[in-house]
N, C-alpha and C positions, 0 to 999 in steps of 0.2 A: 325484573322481568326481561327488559332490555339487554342483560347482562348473559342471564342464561339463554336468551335464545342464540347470542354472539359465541358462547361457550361451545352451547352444542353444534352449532354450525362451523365452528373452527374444528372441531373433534371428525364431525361427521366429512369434513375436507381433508383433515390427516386420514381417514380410515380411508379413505378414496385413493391417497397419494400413494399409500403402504401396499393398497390392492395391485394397484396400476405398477407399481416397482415390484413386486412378489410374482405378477404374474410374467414381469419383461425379466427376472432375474431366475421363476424354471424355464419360461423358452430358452433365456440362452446357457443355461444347466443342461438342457438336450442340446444340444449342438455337442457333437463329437472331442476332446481335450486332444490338446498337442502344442508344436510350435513352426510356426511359418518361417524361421529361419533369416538368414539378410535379406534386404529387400532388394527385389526384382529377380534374383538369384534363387531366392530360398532356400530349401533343404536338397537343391537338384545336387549339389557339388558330393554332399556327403550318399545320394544313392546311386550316384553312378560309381564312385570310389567302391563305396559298398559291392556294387555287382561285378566290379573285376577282379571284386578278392575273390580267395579260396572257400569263402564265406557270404555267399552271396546275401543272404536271406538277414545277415546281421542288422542291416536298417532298420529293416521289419521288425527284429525281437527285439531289439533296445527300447524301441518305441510302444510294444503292444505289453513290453513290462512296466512302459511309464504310465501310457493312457489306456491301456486296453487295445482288445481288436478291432476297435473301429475308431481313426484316430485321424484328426487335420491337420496337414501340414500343407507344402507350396513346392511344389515337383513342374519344371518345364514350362515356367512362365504362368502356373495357372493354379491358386489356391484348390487342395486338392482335398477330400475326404477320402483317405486309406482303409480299404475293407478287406483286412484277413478274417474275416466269420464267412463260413463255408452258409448260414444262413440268412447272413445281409447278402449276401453275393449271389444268392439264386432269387429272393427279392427282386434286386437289381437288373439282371438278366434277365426275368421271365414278364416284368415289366414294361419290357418294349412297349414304345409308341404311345406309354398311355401317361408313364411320368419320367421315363430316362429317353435320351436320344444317343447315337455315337457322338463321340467328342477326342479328337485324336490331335497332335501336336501340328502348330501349325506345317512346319516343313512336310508333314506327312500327309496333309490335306491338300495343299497346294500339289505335289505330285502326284495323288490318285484323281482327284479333281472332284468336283460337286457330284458327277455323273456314278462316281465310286458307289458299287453295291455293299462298301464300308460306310461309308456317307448317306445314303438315301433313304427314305424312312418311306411307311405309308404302306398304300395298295402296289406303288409300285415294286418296293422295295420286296413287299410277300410276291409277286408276280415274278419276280426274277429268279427269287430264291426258290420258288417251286417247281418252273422251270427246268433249274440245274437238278434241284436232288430228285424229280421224276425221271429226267436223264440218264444219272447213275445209277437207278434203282435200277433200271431196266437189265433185264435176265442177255438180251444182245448186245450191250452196252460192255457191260460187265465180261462177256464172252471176248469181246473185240478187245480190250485192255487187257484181260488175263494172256491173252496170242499175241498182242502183242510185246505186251513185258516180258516173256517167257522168250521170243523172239531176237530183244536185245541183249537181255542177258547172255543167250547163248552164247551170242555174236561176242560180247564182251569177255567173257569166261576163255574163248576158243583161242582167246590169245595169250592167255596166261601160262605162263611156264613154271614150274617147280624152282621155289626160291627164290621167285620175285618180289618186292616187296611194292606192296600196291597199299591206294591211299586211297582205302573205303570209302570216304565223304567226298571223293572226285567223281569214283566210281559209281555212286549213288547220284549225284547230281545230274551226270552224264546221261545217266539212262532213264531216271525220271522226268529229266526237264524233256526229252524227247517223247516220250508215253505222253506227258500232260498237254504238249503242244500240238501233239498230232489229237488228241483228243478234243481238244481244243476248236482247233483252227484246220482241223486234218494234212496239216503238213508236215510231210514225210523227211527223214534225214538230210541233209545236205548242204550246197550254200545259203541257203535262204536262213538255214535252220542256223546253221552257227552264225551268220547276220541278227540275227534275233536275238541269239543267246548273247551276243557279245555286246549289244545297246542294253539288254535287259541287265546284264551285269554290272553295267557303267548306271542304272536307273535305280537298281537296289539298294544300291552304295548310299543313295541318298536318304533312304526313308528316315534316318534318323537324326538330320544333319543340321546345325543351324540355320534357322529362317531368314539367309540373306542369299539375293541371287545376281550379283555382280558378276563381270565375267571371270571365269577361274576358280568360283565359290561347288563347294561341291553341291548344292541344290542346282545350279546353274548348269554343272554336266549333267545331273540327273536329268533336269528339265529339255537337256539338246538329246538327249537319248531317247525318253518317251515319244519326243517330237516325231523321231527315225520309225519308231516303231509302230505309231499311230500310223504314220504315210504309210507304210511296208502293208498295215490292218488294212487301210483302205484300200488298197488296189485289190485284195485279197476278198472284201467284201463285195468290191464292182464288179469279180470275177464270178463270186456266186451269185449275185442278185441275179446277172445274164444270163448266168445259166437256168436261172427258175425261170424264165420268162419263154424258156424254149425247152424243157419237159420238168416233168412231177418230179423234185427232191424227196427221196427221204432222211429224214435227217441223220447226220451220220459221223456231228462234232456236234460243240455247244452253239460253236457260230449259225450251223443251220438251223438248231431248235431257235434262237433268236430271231434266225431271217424268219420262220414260217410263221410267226405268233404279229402275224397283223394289228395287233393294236398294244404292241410292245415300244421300240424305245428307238432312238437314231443311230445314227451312222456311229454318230462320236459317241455315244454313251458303249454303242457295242465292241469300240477299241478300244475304249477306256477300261470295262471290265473283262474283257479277253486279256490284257494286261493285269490285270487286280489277279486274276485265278493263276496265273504265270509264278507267282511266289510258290505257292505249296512246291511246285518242280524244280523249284533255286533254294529253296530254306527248309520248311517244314518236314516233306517226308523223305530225303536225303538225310537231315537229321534225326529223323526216327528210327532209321534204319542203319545207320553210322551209330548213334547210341548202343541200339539195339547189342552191336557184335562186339559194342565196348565193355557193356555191364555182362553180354557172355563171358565174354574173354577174362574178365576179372571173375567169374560164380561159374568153376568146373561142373558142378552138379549140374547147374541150371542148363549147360550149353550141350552135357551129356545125354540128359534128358530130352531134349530140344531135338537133338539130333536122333537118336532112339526113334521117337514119337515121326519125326521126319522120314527116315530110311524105313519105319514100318509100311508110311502109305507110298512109298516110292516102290518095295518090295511089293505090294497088294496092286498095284498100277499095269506093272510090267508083268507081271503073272497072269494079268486080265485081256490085256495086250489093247489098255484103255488111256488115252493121254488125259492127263489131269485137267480139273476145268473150274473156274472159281468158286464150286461149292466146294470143292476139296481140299484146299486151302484156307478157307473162313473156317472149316471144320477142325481143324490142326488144334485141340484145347486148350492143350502148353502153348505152344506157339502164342496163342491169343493172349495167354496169361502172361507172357515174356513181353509182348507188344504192350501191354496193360501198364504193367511196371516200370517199363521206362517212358511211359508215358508222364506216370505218376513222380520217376524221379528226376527226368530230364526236363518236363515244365519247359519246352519248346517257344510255347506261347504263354508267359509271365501273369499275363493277366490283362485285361481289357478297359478302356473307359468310356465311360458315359457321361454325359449331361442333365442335371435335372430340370423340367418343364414347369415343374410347381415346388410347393413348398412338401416334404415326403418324409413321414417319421417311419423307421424301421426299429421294432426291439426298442425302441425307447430313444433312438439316435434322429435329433432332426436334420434333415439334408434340404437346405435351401434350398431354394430357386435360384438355376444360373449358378450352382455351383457344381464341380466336374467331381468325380467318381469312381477312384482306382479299384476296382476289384481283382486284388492282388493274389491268383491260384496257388501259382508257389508256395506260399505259405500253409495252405490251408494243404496240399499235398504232402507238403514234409512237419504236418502236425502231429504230434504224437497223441494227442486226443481223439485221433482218427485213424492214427496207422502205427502198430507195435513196431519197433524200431526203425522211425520213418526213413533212416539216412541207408539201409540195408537195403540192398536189391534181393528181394524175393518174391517173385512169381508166384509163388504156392499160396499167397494171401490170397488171393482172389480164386482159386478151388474151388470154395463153396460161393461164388456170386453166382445166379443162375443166368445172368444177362451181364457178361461185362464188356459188350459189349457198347454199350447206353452211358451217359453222363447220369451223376446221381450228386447228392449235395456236396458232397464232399470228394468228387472225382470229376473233374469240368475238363480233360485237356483242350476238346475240342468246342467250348463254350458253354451257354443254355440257350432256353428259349428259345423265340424265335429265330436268331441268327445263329445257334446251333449248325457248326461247320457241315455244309450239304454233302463237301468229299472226305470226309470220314471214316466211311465205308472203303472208299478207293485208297487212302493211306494206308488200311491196312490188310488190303490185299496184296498192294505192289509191297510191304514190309513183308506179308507172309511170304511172297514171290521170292523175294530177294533171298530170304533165310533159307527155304526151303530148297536151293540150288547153290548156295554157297556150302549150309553145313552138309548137304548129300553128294558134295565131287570135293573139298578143299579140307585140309586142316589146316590149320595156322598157330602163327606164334603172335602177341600184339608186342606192338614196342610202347615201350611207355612214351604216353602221352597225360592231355590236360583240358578239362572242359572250360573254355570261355564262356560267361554268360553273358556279357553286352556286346555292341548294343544286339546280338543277335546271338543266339548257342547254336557253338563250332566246337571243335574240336582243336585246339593251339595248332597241333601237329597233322591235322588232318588225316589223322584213326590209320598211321602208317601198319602194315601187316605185312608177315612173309608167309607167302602161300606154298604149300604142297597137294601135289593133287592125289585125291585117294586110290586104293585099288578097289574096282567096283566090284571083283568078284570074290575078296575078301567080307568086304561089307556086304554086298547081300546075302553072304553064306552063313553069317553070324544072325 
């Protein structure tokens, strides 16, 4: 009797051990497959190599042939879970606040600072963000940036001569980083403005740079640089504060929708991210628009059509004796379609990360707690399960979207969710702006050049071109 209750009692303690082991051996079966690489190091060595080849995206496919598309490895000091699934990826993003948070490499956190609307999460975080995209929504907003881009352009084109050879991505930066800051901070060209521009250059340089700030260290110049430009913000903000206190503002940059919103944020948060929004006008939509004339320049059809579609409403304008105004240009179809597509091949912005808050199964993949979250765009961009010969620039793919103008699962340049990029809209105005005055006065030759993609996508040679300027009474006659 003794025996068999000993019996069953050891049996009924194996059946307990086998449970407790079965069940700790499918949790960790959900945990994502990969490898962490050397330690402290990881697999950072081989994806940076990766992304200065001619092959950027190789890291990616070696590893989503080994483990699948959602796969762990150890990228920039921080065990990472890699998401090319175009439907872990909108998960992840639309999740905000509830199981991911942002989570960005330390050098990069340290130079936007805690106060970063990259960083900040919460009521205050939708508070700011709404803010900004009510601002650019607005029909006078919109008006004032179309006059004025339209403005520097001129200014910049009127000095161009026949067989000059000019370097688009200078030319783009030029005149967007000037639109974004005066929209910004309402400051107009000049010294102040190339003062800005030339700390904000020296501040850029760092975002990607090892997390030491000795003197001489490039975090260390970035860090004396923001310093210049926070002082230069402040004086700039004690300048409007005074003036609100002696008549009614209406707002008429971003900095004054921030002064007016009484239970919004301080001095330093609002130099802080008056600096954060400063990037699109140095990197992003210079880049959009430098791509833009490079994937014309190589797809004759595409830039023929482009300009067709352009010189129609340039011909319908002048006949009306009506200057163009930013409906007119959002309405350009091709156009949107060309802005579309190098959105889609050029992957400006790689892909984003996050933090997990809890423990979070997607599709059958568990994502810890406390562990970070690449959701890698690029890949899912140039997927061919989602785009017929992803590596071809064709425009005409997106003909039948009825909206492509919007992010969709499989189409994120500008994010999801909640932190869905609020100047979006204004990227691809000032891009239609730009196309719609270049291909309607210039024709051009490109020289060959070469896309870099770390740590930032440039152009190697900076999108050099020889211009010729057209005969306008040739082209409107045709």
């Amino acid at each position: 009797m003794l025996l068999s209750i000993l019996t069953l009692s050891a049996t009924i303690f194996l059946i307990i051990i086998i449970i407790i082991r079965s069940s700790t051996t499918i949790r960790r079966s959900r945990l994502p497959l990969g490898n962490l690489g050397w330690p402290f190091i990881g697999e950072t060595i081989h994806f940076i190599s990766s992304a200065y080849s001619d092959h950027p995206e190789s890291f990616m496919e070696k590893r989503r042939l080994l483990y699948g598309n959602v796969f762990m490895s150890h990228l920039f000091g921080t065990r990472t879970i890699v998401s090319t699934d175009a439907e872990v990826n909108k998960v992840v993003l639309q999740s905000e606040h509830k199981a991911f948070v942002p989570f960005y490499p330390k050098s990069l956190t340290e130079l936007m600072g805690n106060s970063s609307i990259l960083l900040i999460n919460g009521t205050l975080h939708r508070r700011i963000h709404g803010l900004i995209g009510s601002f650019f929504k607005s029909s006078n907003v919109r008006a004032q940036i179309t006059t004025h881009m339209e403005k520097l352009i001129k200014q910049s084109i009127s000095t161009w001569s026949d067989g000059q050879l000019l370097y688009i991505q200078d030319q783009a930066k030029q005149i967007t980083f000037q639109v974004l800051v005066r929209t910004l901070i309402g400051l107009d060209p000049g010294e102040e403005m190339e003062f800005l521009r030339k700390q904000f250059q020296e501040f850029i340089a760092g975002l990607m740079s090892l997390p030491v700030k000795f003197p001489g260290s490039r975090l260390y110049k970035s860090l004396k640089a923001k310093k210049k430009m926070v002082e230069m913000l402040h004086e700039i903000i004690k300048v409007k504060r005074s003036r609100r206190k002696e008549e009614v503002v209406v707002p008429g940059d971003i900095m004054d929708v921030f002064l007016s919103d009484q239970l919004l944020i301080s001095d330093e948060m609002i130099a802080d991210n008056m600096i954060d929004f400063m990037i699109p006008g140095e990197d992003s939509v210079p880049l959009l628009i430098t791509l833009a004339i490079k994937y014309l320049s190589d797809c004759p059809t595409a830039l023929q059509q482009l300009k067709e579609e352009n010189m129609k409403l340039k011909r319908s304008k002048e006949e009306a004796g009506e200057p163009l105004c930013w409906t007119d240009y959002l309405s350009l179809r091709f156009t949107q379609m060309v802005i579309c597509e190098t959105l889609r091949m050029g992957n400006i912005i790689v892909g984003v990360m996050r933090k997990a808050t809890r423990d979070v199964e997607i599709k059958g993949y568990l994502i810890p707690k406390g562990c970070c979250v690449f959701t890698y765009f690029r890949s899912v961009h140039l997927d061919h399960t989602h785009y017929h010969s992803p590596y071809r620039f064709n425009p005409w793919r997106w003909q039948d979207h009825k909206d492509i103008s919007n992010a969709n699962i499989s189409f994120t340049p500008f994010g999801a969710g909640q932190r869905l990029c609020p100047g979006l809209d204004l990227a691809r105005l000032e891009t239609s702006i730009f196309l719609y005055h270049f291909v309607t006065q210039f024709r051009w030759v490109a020289e060959a050049d070469s896309i870099v993609n770390f740590p930032t996508v440039r152009m190697k040679r900076r999108m050099p071109v020889l211009v010729t300027r057209r005969d306008p009474a040739q082209d409107l006659d045709k």
